[in-house]
C-alpha positions, 0 to 999 in steps of 0.5 A: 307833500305827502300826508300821512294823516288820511283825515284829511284829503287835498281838494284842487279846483282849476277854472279856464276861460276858454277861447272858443265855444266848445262845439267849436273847431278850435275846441275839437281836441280839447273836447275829444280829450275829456273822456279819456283824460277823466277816464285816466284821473278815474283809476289814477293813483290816489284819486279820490272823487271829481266833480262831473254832472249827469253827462259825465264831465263838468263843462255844463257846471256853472262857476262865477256866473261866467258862462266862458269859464269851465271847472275842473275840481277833483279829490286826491290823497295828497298833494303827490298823487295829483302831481304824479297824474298831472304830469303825465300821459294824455293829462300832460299833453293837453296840460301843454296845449292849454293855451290852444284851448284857454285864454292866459288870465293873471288871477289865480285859477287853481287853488287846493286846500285840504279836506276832512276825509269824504268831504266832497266840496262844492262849486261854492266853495271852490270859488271861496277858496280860489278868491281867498287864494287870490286876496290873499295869496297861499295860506293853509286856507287856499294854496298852490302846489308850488306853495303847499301847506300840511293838512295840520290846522287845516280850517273848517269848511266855510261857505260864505264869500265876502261881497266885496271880493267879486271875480274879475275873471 
């Protein structure tokens, strides 16, 4: 879904729980793979901006209070451009061994939802969207690509987490 209103923008968040430390052997591609997978996400087609510390990458940014879970969360233009740069090129083919690198969980572990245009989400937020998501399944509040909606109507950012919702990642 390509969005013609640029005040808004698409906001992805993924999680992973991974099998293996990631100083690990089992880890080794994976690890030697972000560099260049982020590298290429940087000066992809519609990419806007992604989450990353001081070290360039994401895999020391805390989510859940899990220490097993990594992020990955990014902005793009629309639903079209991630789609395009997900499924190609050295994104593709790590996309494809994923189950190598993380464990199979039955939660929801991507959500996007839309983005007033400059918007840089945090990691709470991402984790109040991926909750939502998996409470309620897709709603322009937090959905997936397979169930997308327009940035029409798309609600104001809220911070707050019910108690309640907890992660059993």
């Amino acid at each position: 879904m390509t969005t013609p209103d640029a005040a808004y923008q698409l906001a992805q968040v993924n999680i992973g729980r991974l099998k293996a430390p990631l100083d690990s052997p089992q880890l080794k591609a994976f690890v030697d793979n972000l560099d260049p997978v982020n590298a290429d996400a940087d000066t992809a087609d519609g990419f806007v901006w992604r989450l990353q510390s001081d070290g360039g990458d994401a895999t020391d940014i805390a989510v859940f209070g899990d220490e097993w879970l990594i992020i990955n969360m990014s902005v793009w233009r629309d639903t079209n451009a991630l789609t395009a740069y997900m499924y190609q090129g050295r994104h593709r083919e790590m996309l494809a061994r994923r189950r190598e690198f993380f464990e199979r969980v039955e939660e929801a572990m991507v959500a996007l939802w839309w983005v007033p245009s400059g918007h840089r989400p945090t990691v709470a937020e991402a984790e109040e969207r991926l909750l939502h998501l998996r409470a309620n399944g897709p709603t322009p509040y937090a959905f997936t690509l397979r169930t997308s909606f327009p940035p029409q109507g798309a609600e104001p950012v809220s911070l707050a987490v019910p108690e309640d919702l907890g992660c059993s990642v």
